[in-house]
Biotite code that builds the C-alpha atoms (Angstrom):
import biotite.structure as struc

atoms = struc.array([
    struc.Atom([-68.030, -21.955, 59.285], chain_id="A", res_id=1, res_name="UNK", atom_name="CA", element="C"),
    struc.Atom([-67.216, -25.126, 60.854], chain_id="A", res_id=2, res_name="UNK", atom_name="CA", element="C"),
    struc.Atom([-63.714, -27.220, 60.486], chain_id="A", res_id=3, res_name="UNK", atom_name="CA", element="C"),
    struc.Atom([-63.302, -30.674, 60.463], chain_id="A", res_id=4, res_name="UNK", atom_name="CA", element="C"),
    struc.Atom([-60.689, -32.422, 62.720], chain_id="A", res_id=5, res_name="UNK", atom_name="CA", element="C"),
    struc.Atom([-58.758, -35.113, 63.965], chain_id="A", res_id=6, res_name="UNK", atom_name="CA", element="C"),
    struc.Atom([-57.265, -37.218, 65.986], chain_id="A", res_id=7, res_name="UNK", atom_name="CA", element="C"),
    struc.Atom([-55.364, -40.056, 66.514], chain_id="A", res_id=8, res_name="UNK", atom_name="CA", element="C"),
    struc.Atom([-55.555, -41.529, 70.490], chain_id="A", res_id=9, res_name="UNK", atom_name="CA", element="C"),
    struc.Atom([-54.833, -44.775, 71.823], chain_id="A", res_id=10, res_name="UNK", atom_name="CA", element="C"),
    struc.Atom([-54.822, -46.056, 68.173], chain_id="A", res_id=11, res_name="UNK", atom_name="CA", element="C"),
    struc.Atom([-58.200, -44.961, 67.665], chain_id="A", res_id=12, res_name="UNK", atom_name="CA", element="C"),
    struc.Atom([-59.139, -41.616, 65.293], chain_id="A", res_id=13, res_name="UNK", atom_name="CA", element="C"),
    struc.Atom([-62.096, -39.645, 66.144], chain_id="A", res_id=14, res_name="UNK", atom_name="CA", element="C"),
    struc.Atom([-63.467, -37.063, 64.371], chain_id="A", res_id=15, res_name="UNK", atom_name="CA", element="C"),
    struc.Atom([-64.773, -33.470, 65.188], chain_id="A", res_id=16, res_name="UNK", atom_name="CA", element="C"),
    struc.Atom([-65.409, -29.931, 63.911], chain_id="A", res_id=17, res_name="UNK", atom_name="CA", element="C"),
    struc.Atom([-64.217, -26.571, 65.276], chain_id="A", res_id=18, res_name="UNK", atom_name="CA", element="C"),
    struc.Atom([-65.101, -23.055, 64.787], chain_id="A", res_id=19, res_name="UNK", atom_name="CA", element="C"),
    struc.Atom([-63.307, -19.757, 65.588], chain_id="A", res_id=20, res_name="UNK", atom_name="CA", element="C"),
    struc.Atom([-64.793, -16.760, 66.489], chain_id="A", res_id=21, res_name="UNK", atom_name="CA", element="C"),
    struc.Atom([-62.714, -13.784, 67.241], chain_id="A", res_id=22, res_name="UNK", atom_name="CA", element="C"),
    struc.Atom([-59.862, -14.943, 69.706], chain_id="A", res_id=23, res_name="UNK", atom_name="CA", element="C"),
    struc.Atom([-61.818, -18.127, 70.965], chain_id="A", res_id=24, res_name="UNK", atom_name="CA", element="C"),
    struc.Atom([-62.025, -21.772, 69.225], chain_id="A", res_id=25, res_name="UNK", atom_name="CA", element="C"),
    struc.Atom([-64.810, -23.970, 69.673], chain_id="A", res_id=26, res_name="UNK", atom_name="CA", element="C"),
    struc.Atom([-64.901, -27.620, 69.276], chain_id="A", res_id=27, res_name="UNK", atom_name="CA", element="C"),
    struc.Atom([-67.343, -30.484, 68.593], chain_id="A", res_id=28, res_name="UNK", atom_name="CA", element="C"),
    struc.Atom([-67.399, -33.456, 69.267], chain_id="A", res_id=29, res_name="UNK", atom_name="CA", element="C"),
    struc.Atom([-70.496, -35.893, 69.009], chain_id="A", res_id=30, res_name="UNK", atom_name="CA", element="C"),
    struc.Atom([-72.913, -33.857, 71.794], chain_id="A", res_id=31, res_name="UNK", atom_name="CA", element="C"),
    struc.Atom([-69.834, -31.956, 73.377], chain_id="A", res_id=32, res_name="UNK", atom_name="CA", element="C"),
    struc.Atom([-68.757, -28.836, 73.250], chain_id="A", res_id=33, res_name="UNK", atom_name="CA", element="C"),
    struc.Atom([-65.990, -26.595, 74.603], chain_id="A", res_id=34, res_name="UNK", atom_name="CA", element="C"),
    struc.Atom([-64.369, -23.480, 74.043], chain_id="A", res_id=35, res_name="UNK", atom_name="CA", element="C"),
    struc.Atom([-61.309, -21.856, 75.279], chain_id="A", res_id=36, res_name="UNK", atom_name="CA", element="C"),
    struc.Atom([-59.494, -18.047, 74.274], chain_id="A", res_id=37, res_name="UNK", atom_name="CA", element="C"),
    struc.Atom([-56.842, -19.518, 71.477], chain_id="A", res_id=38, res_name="UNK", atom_name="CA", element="C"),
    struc.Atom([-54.233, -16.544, 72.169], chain_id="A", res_id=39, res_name="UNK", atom_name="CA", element="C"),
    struc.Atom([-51.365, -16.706, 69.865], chain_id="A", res_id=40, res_name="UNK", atom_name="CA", element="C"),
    struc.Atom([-51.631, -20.792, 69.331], chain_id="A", res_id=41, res_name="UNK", atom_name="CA", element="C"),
    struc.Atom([-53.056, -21.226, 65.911], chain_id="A", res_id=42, res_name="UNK", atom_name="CA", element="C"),
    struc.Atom([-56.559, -22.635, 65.736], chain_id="A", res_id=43, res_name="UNK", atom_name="CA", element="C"),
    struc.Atom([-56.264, -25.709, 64.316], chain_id="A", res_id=44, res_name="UNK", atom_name="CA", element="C"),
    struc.Atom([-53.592, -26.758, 67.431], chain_id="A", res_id=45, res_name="UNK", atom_name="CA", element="C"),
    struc.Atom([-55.939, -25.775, 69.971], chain_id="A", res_id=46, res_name="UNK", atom_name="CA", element="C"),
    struc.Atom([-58.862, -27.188, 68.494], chain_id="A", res_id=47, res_name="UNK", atom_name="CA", element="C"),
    struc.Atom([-56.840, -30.586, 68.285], chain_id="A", res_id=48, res_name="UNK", atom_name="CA", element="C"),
    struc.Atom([-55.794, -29.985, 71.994], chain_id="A", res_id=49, res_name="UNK", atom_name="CA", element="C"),
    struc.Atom([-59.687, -29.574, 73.070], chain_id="A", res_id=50, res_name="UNK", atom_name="CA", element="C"),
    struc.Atom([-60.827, -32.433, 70.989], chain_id="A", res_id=51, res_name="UNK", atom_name="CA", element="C"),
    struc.Atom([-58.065, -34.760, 73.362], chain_id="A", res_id=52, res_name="UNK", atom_name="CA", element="C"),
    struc.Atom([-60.028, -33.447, 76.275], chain_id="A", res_id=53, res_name="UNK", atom_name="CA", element="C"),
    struc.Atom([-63.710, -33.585, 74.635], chain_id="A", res_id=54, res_name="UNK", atom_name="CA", element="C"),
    struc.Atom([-62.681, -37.627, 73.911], chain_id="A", res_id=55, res_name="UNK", atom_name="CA", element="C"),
    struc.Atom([-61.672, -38.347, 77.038], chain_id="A", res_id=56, res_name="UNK", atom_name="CA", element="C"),
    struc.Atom([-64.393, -36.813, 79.087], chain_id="A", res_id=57, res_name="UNK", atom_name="CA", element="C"),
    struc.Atom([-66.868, -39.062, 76.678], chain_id="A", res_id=58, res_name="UNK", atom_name="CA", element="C"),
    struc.Atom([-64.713, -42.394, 77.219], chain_id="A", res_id=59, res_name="UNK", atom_name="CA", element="C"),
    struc.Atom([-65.513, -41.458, 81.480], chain_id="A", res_id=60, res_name="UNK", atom_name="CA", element="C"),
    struc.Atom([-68.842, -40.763, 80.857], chain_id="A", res_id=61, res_name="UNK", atom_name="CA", element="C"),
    struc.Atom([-69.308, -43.768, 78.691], chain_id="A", res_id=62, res_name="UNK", atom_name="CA", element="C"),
    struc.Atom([-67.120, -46.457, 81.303], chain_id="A", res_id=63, res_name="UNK", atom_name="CA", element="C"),
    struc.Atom([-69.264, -44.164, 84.296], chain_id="A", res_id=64, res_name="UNK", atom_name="CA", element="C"),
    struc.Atom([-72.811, -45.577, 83.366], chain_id="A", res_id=65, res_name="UNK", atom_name="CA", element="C"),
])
């Protein structure tokens, strides 16, 4: 089942979805993905974390071409 999410960077808020499955967390965001083992961090903190990264590797891509 997946999650919405958010957050809030450089004033702007973008909007994702996450899933968990087992120990690991997966997010989405627009075409993105990426996963990572969650450990004892609760989901929804990790999936925020990985949506911060998943934003930021769009914004390079995006200012790249």
């Amino acid at each position: 089942m997946s999650i919405p999410t958010q957050i809030q960077l450089d004033g702007q808020t973008y909007t994702g979805s996450y899933e968990v499955d087992g120990p690991n967390v997966t997010v989405r965001y627009l075409s993105r993905t990426m996963s990572r083992s969650i450990g004892t961090t609760p989901p929804a903190v990790a999936a925020k974390g990985l949506m911060i990264q998943l934003v930021k590797i769009v914004q390079d891509l995006k200012h790249a071409s």
